[in-house]
N, C-alpha and C positions, 0 to 999 in steps of 0.2 A: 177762410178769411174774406174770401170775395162775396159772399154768404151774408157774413155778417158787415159785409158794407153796403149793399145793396140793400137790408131788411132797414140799417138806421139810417143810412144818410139819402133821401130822397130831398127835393132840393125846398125851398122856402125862401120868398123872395119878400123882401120888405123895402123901399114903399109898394101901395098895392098898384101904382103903374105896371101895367102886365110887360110880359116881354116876350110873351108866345105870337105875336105877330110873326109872319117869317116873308114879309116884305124887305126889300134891300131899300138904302137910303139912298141908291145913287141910281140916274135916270140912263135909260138905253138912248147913246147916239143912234140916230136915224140912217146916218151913209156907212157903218160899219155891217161887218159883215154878219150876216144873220138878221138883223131886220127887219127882213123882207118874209121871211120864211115864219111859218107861223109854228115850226115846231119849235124854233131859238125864240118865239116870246116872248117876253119878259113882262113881269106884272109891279118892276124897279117903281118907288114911290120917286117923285120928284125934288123929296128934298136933301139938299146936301150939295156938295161942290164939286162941278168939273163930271166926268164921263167916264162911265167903266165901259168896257167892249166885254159883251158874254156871247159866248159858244154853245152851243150844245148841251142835251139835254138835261142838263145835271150827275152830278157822281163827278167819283174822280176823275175821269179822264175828260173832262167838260172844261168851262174856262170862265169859273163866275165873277172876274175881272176882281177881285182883291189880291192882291198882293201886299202880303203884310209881314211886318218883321216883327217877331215874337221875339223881347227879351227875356230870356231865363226861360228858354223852351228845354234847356234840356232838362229840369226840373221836375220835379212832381205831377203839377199840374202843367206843366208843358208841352207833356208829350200827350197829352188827354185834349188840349188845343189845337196843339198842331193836327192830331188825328180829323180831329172833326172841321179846321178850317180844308185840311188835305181832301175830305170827303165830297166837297161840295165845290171840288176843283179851284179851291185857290193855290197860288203860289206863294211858299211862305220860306221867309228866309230867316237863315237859326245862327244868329250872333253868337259866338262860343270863345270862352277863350281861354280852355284845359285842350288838353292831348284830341289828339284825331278821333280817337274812341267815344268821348262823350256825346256824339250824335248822332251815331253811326244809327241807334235804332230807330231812329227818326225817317232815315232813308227811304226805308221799306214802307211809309205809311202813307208814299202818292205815289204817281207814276214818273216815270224819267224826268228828271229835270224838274219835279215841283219842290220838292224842299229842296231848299239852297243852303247848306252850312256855310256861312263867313267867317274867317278869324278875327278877332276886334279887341281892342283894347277899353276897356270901361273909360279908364281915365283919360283917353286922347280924344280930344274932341274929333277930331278930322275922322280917326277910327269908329266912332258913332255916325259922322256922318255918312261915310261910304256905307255901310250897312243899310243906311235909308234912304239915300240915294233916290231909288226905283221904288219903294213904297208910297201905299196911298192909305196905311191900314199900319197904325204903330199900337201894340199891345207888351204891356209893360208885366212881367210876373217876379220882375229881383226883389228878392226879398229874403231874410235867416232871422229866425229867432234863437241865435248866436252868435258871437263877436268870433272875429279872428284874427290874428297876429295881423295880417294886411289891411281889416276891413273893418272899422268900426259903427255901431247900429245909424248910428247919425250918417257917416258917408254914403253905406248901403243903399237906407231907405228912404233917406231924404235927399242927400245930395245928388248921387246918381238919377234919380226920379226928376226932381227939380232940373237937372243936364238935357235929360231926354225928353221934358214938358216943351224947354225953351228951343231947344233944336227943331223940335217938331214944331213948333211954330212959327219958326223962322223958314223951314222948310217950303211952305207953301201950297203942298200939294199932299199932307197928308188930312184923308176925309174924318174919318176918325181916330179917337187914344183914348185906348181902355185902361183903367190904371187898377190892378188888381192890390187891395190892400188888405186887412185883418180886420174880422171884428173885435168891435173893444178897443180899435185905436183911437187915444182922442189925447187932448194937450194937457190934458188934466189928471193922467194916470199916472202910478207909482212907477210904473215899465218906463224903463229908458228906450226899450223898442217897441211898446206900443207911441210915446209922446214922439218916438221920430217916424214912424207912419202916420202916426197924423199931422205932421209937420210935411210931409211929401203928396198928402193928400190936397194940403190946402196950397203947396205947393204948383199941381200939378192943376188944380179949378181957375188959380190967379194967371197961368200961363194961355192956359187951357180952359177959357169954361165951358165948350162944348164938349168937356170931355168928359166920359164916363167912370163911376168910379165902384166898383164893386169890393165886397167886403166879407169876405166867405168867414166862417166857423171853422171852428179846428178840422180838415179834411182828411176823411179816411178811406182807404182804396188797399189796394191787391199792395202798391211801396207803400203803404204809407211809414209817419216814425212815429206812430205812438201805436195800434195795435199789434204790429208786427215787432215791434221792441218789448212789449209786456208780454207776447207768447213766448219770447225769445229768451226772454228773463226766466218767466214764470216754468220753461221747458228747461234749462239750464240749472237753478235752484231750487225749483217744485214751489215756489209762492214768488208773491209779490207784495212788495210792500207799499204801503197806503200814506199818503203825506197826508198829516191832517183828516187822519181815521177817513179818507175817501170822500168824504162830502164836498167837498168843490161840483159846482154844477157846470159842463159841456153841453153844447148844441150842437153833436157833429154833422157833419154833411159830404157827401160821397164825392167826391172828385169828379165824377165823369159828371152831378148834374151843373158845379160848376160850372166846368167849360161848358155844356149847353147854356148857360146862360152870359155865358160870355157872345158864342156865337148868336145867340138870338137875339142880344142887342144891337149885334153889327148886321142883323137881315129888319129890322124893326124900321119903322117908319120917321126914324127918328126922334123919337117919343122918348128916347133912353139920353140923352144929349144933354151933357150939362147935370144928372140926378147920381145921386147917390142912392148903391141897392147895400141891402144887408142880407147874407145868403145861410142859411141853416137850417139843421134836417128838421122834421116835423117832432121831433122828442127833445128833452132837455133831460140828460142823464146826470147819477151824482159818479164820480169815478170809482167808486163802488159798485155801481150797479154795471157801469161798461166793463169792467171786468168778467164780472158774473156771465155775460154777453158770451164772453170767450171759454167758458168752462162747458 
């Protein structure tokens, strides 16, 4: 499986503003520690607001002054974020608000004390803010393309979105907000959860327009719910059934390069600020042929 998300989903970024800079947006204070020393360097572009303090050489046990609260880390692509914000020494803190278990894998993916689990309430304001409290760095991943008894597509991905656009701007002292949304979301589609992603997107620009707004493709990995559900089907039954004899066309895209591009908007020169990316693998499959993929 991991095989076959690796071979389709490498990543594809649109617009063609690059995003492989891996300059930070925030400048080194000069009387902080490390400064002086030319091995704590920093090569931090100048623009963006307010002062990170970095440590140390890089990797996790280093201190690249983000600290960011990931909503919906413990997710899919959540833990593919948190990994790689964990890798490059930031502190990230993981708003959760199921049983103790749901982030427990999260732990093990920095060193003591960098992932933070908080317990939070979606719907309480004050429990959004204590979560952000100490952040400088809000990355946004709730989102279901499924309703449920609690949670409807409109609360999920607009309202809750549009909660945490305005908070963080009222905040004051967050640098950036990634807002991760779908491609194919816009106001004008037949989906009642693409038209309320795209209602959180524009949500999330009017609050926010320095904010970043990514838009990944259907995303496949080692969890994902759509190849690891047709093996599961297909192992179970010995086939798989085709809506619409298979031809519907996907652009999937691997998860892990995602999140690198998520994190290499937050290392960029600020060049990413305010744009909308649209992210999908270099193929366009019909779901016939992704099938085929797997036999």
């Amino acid at each position: 499986m991991q095989a076959i998300s690796r071979r389709l989903g490498h990543q594809s970024l649109k617009p063609a503003a690059s995003l492989s800079s891996f300059k930070s947006i925030y400048p080194l204070s000069d009387h902080h520690y490390g400064a002086d020393h030319p091995r704590h360097a920093s090569s931090l572009a100048a623009k963006g607001v307010g002062h990170l303090i970095r440590k140390g050489t890089g990797g996790r046990s280093s201190v690249s002054g983000i600290v960011a609260t990931v909503f919906g880390a413990t997710g899919f692509l959540g833990r593919y974020v948190v990994q790689q914000l964990a890798k490059m020494g930031s502190q990230v803190l993981v708003p959760f608000r199921g049983s103790e278990d749901s982030h427990r894998h999260l732990k093990l993916m920095g060193d003591l004390g960098q992932i933070v689990p908080m317990k939070y309430n979606p719907r309480d304001e004050n429990s959004i803010k204590a979560v952000m409290a100490k952040a400088n760095v809000v990355i946004n991943l709730i989102g279901r393309d499924h309703e449920t008894r609690n949670y409807s597509f409109e609360e999920l991905n607009h309202g809750m979105t549009e909660q945490l656009a305005m908070i963080s701007n009222e905040h004051g002292g967050i640098m950036r907000f990634i807002q991760v949304s779908c491609l194919g979301a816009s106001a004008s589609s037949p989906s009642r959860m693409l038209r309320a992603k795209a209602a959180g997107e524009e949500a999330v620009l009017r609050e926010m327009p320095e904010a970043t707004v990514m838009k990944p493709a259907v995303m496949i990995g080692t969890e994902d719910r759509i190849l690891n559900r047709w093996a599961h089907f297909a192992k179970k039954y010995s086939f798989l059934p085709l809506i619409g004899d298979g031809s519907t066309k996907i652009q999937p895209v691997y998860v892990v390069d995602v999140a690198a591009a998520i994190i290499a908007a937050l290392k960029d020169d600020g060049s990413s600020m305010g744009k909308v990316y649209e992210l999908g693998g270099p193929e366009i499959f019909t779901v016939h042929e992704l099938t085929l993929c797997m036999t």
